[in-house]
C-alpha positions in Angstrom: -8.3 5.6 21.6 -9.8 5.9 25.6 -11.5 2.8 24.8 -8.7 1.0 23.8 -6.0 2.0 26.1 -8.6 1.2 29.1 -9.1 -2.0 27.7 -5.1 -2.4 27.6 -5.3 -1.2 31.7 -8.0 -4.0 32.4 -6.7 -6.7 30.7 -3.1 -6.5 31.6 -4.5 -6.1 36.0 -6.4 -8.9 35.3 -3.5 -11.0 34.3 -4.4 -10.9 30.6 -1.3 -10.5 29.0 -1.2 -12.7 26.6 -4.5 -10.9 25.0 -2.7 -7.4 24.9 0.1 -8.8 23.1 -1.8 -11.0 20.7 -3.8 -7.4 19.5 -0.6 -6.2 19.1 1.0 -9.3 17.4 -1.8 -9.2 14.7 -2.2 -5.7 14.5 -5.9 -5.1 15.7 -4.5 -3.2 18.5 -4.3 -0.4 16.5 -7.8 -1.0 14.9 -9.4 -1.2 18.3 -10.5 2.4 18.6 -12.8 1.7 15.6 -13.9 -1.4 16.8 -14.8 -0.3 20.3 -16.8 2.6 18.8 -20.1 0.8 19.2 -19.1 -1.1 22.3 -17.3 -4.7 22.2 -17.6 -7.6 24.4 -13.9 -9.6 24.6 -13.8 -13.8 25.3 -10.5 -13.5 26.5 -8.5 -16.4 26.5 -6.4 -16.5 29.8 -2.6 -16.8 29.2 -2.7 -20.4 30.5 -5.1 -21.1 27.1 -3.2 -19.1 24.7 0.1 -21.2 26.2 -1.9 -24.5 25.0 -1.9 -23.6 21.1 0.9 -25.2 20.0 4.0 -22.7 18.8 3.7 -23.0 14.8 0.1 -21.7 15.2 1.2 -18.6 17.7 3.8 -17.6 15.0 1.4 -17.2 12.7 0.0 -13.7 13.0 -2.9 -14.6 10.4 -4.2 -17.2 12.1 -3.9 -15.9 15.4 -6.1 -12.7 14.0 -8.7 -15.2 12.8 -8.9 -16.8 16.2 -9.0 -13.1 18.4 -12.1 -12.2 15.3 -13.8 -14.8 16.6 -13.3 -14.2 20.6 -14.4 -10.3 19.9 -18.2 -9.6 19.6 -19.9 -6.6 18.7 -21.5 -4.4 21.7 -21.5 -5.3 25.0 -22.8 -8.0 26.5 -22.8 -8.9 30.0 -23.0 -12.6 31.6 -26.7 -12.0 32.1 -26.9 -10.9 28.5 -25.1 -14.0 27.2 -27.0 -16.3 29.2 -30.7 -14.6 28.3 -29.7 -14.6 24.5 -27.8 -18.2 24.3 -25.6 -17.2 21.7 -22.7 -15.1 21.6 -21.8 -13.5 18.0 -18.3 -12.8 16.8 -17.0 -10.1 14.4 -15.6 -13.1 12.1 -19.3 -14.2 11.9 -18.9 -17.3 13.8 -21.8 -17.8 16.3 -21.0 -19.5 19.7 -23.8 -21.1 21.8 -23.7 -19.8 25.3 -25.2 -21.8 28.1 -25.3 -22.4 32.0 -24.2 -26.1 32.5 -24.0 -27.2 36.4 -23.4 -23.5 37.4 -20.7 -23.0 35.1 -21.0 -20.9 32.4 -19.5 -21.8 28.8 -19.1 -20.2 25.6 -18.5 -22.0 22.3 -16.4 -25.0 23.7 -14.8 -22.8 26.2 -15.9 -22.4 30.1 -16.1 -19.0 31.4 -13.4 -18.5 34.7 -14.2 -15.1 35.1 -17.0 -12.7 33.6 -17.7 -9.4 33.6 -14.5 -7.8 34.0 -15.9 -3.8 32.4 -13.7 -1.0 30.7 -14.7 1.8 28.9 -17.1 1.0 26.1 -16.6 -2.5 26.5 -15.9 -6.1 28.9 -13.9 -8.5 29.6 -15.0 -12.3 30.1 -11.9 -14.3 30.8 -11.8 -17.9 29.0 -10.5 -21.2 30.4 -9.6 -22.7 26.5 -8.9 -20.7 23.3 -12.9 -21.6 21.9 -12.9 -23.7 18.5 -12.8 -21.4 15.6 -14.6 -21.6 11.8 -13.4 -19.9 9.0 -13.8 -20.5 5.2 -10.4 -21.6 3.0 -12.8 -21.9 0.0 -16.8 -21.1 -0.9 -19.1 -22.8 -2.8 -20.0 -21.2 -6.1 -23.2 -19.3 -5.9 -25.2 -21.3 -8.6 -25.3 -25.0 -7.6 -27.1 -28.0 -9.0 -30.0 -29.9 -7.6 -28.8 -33.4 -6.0 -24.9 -33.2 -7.4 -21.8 -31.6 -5.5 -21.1 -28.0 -4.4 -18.6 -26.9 -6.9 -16.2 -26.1 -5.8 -16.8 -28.6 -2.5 -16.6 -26.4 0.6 -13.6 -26.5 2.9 -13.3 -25.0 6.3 -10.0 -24.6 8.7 -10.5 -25.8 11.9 -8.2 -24.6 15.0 -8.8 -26.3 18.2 -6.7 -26.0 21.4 -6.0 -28.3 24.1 -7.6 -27.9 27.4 -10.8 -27.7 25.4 -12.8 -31.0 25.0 -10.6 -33.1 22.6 -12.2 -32.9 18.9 -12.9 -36.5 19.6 -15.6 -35.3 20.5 -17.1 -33.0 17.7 -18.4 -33.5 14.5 -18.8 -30.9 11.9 -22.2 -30.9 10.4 -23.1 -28.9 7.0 -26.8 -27.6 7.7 -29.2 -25.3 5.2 -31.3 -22.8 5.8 -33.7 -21.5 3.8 -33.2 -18.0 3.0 -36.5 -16.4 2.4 -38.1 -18.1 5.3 -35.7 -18.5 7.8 -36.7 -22.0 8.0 -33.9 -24.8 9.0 -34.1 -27.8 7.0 -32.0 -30.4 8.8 -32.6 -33.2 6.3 -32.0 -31.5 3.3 -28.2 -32.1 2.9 -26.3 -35.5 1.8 -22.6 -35.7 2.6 -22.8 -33.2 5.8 -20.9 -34.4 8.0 -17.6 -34.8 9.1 -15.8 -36.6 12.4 -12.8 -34.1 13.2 -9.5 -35.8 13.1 -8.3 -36.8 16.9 -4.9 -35.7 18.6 -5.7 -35.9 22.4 -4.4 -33.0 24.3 -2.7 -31.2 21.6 -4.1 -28.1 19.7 -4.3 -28.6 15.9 -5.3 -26.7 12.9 -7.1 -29.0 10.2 -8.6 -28.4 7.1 -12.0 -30.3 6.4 -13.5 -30.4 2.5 -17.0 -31.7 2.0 -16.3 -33.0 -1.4 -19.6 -35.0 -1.4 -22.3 -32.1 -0.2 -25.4 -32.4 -2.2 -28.6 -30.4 -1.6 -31.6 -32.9 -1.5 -34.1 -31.3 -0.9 -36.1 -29.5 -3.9 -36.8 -26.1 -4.2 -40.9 -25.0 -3.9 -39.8 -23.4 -7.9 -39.0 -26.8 -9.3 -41.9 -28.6 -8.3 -44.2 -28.2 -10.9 -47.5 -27.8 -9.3 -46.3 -25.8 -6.5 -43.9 -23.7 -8.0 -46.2 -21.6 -10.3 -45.7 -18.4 -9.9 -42.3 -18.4 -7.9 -39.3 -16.7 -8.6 -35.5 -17.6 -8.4 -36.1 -16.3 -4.4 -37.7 -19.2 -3.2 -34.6 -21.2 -4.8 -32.5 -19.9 -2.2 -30.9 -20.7 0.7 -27.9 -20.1 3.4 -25.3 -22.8 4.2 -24.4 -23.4 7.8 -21.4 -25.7 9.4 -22.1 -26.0 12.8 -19.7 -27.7 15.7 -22.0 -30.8 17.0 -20.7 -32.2 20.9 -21.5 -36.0 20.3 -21.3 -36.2 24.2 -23.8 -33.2 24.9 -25.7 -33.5 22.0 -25.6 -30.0 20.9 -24.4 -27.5 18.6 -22.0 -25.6 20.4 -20.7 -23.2 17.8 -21.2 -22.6 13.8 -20.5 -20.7 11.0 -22.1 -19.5 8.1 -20.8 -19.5 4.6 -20.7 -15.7 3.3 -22.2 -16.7 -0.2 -26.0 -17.5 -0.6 -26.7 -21.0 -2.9 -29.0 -20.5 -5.5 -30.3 -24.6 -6.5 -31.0 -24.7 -10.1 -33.3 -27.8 -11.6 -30.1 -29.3 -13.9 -26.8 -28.1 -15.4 -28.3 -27.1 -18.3 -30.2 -24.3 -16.3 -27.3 -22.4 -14.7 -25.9 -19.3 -16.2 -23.3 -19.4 -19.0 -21.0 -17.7 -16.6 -21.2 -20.2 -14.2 -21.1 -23.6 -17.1 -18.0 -21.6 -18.1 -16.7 -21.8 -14.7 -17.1 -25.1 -14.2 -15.4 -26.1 -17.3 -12.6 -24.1 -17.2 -12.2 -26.3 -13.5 -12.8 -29.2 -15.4 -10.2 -28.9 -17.5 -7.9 -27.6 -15.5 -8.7 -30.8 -13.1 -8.2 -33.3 -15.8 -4.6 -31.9 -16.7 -3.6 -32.4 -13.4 -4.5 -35.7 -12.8 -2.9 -36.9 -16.7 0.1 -35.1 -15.2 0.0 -37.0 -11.8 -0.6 -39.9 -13.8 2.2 -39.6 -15.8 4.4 -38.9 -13.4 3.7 -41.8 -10.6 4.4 -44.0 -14.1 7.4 -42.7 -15.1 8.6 -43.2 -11.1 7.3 -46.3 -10.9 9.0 -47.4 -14.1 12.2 -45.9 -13.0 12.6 -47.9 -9.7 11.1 -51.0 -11.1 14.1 -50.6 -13.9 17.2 -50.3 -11.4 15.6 -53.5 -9.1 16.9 -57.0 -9.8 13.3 -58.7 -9.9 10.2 -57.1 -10.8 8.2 -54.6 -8.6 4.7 -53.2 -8.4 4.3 -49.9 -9.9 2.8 -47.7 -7.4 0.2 -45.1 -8.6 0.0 -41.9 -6.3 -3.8 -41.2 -8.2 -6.7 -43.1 -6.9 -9.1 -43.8 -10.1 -12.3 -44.9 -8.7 -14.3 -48.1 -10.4 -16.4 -46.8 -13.6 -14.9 -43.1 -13.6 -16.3 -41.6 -16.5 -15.1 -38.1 -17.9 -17.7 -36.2 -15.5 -16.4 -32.9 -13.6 -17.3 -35.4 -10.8 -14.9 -38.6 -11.7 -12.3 -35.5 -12.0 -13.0 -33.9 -8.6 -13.2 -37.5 -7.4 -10.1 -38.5 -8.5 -8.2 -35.4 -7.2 -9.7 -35.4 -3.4 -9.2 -39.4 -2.9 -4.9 -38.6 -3.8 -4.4 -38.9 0.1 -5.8 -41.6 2.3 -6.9 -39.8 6.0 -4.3 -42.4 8.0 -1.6 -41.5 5.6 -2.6 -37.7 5.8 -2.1 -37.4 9.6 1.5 -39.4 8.9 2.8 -36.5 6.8 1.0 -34.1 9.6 3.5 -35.6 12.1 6.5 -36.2 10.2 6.8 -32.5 8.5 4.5 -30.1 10.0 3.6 -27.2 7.3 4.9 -23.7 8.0 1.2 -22.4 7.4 -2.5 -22.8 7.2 -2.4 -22.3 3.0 -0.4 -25.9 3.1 -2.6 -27.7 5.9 -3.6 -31.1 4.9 -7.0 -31.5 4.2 -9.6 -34.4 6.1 -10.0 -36.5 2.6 -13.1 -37.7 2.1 -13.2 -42.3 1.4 -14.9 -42.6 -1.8 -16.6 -45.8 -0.5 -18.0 -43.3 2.6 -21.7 -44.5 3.7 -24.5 -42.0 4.0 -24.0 -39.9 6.8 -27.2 -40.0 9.3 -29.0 -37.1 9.0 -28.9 -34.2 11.7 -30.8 -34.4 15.0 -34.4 -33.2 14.9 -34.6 -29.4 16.0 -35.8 -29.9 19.1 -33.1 -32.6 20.5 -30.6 -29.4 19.7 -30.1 -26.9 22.2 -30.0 -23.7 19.8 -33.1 -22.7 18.3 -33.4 -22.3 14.4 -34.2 -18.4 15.4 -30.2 -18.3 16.3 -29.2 -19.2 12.5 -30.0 -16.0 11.2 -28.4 -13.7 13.2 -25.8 -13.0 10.3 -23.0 -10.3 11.1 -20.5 -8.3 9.7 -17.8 -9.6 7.9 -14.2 -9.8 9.6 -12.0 -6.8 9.3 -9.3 -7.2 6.7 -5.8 -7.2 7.6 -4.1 -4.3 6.9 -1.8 -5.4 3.7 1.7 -2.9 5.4 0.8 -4.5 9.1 4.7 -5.3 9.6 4.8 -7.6 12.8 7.0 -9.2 15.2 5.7 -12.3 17.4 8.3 -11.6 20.4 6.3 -10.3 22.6 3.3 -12.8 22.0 5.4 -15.9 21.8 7.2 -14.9 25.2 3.9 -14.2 26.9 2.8 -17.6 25.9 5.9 -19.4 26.9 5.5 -17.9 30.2 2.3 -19.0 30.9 3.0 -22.4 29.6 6.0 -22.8 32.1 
């Protein structure tokens, strides 16, 4: 509780306000005596960068936990620490690169104003930007197949803020690591990566899905020679989706997905819990798109009845050439309902109340190969970096009753 209320003092005569009254806002304030029991390290965002999230995203106290999980790290590190390690670890298990560039520090996407600001148990590095944050809206099952889709396809929520580099400039790259090993295999993934939608100057939260992530590369167990002797460990790996600067060249933050892929030779070869998973999904993707099916005809019969002349019937399911009755054509068909230009229209016309009802980035089914990632050493994190796995983020308390006045005024302040 000492820890806590010092940090409180610190932040709030460094001009920090608007960090005091997010903790409050998502109710970590009250969970920071636990936290700061083995020391914490805060990227505080300064009031100026909380003002730049746009106000939908600052009313909403779960997102606005996700984003302070990922600006508070485990222990304390000092600039000097930070800059000798490279990498700066969050409690949400997000990883941000840390780096001197021109004299300036930066963090994540984020440029450090001020640094080592102590209290007890803990400090305080003040951020110019609220960094880029990671987290997972849905896994990849455990069992996966060798050179077909992650089922379910893994989608991520992005949250960037203005007054960091526009997402112009990032890409989101899917990257495996090989679990026993520790080894990073940057050409071992098809489908991997993902150009972040673009809205210069304004903060967004997007959803990306890679519908079309295939592991390529075969496990040492499959190969028949080699594989003698091996056992399911060698099969498996950890899947990482890192934050790539096109203009810097560089991964400057990532994430790793909590559950551990396990690549299996063919269908056939999974477990019967996981063939019974998938075709449960099947079926329960093949009755929607009959129902979606059904009902874009029956509309499109409807207005083409009450017109004078005759009209095209307009199908709101895309069925792609030579769909067969695969869980693929299914999964195909379902992610290609929503074109990415029209996507971003409905974005602007009627923005969602929350992150469950985000739009996702579809993916074209026509979409060319994606270029495989940069070789290791053109990257400015080392593969040693990838496994530094944490804890998992602390759950929010289900009673946490909260109010966003304070936080929203705070914000508004600074923005004036």
């Amino acid at each position: 509780a000492r820890a806590a209320a010092d940090l409180e003092r610190v932040a709030r005569a460094a001009g920090l306000h608007g960090l005091c009254d997010a903790l409050a806002f998502t109710g970590l304030a009250a969970e920071l005596p636990a936290l700061c029991e083995a020391g914490v390290t805060v990227l505080a965002p300064s009031d100026a960068a909380w003002a730049q999230l746009e106000p939908r995203s600052r009313a909403d106290p779960v997102l606005i936990r996700q984003v302070l999980l990922a600006h508070i790290c485990s222990g304390v590190h000092m600039r000097s620490d930070l800059v000798a390690k490279r990498t700066a670890v969050a409690l949400a298990g997000q990883t941000h690169a840390a780096a001197l560039e021109g004299g300036e520090m930066h963090v994540g996407t984020a440029r450090v104003l001020r640094a080592d600001l102590p209290f007890d148990s803990g400090v305080i590095h003040e951020l110019g930007s609220v960094m880029a944050v990671l987290h997972f809206a849905r896994e990849a099952h455990e069992e996966q197949v060798w050179k077909k889709s992650l089922q379910p396809a893994p989608r991520l929520v992005v949250v960037t803020a203005a007054g960091a580099a526009t997402t112009s400039d990032y890409e989101l790259h899917g990257c495996l690591l090989h679990a026993a090993t520790g080894q990073l295999l940057p050409d071992a993934l098809r489908g991997h990566v993902r150009s972040l939608q673009p809205r210069l100057h304004q903060s967004q939260v997007q959803q990306v899905t890679f519908s079309d992530l295939c592991v390529m590369t075969k496990p040492p167990s499959l190969q028949r020679r080699r594989g003698a002797g091996l056992d399911d460990g060698a099969n498996r790996y950890r899947l990482l989706f890192s934050l790539w600067n096109s203009s810097t060249l560089s991964y400057v933050s990532w994430q790793h997905m909590p559950t551990p892929l396990l690549i299996r030779n063919s269908f056939h070869m999974l477990s019967e819990t996981e063939k019974n998973a998938r075709r449960e999904e099947y079926k329960a993707s093949e009755g929607a798109t009959r129902r979606k099916s059904k009902d874009g005809g029956a509309a499109g019969k409807s207005k083409k009845a009450k017109q004078p002349g005759p009209l095209p019937v307009v199908t709101a399911v895309y069925e792609p050439a030579g769909s067969s009755s695969s869980v693929m054509a299914v999964v195909a068909t379902v992610a290609a309902v929503v074109e990415p230009a029209a996507a971003m229209a409905v974005v602007e016309a009627e923005p969602p109340a929350g992150m469950a009802a985000l739009p996702e980035v579809a993916t074209p089914p026509d979409e060319p190969a994606a270029a495989p990632l940069a070789p290791l050493a053109e990257v400015s994190v080392s593969a040693a970096h990838y496994t530094d796995f944490t804890q998992p983020a602390v759950p929010h308390p289900a009673d946490a009753a909260v109010e966003p006045t304070a936080f929203l005024a705070s914000a508004a302040l600074a923005a004036e």
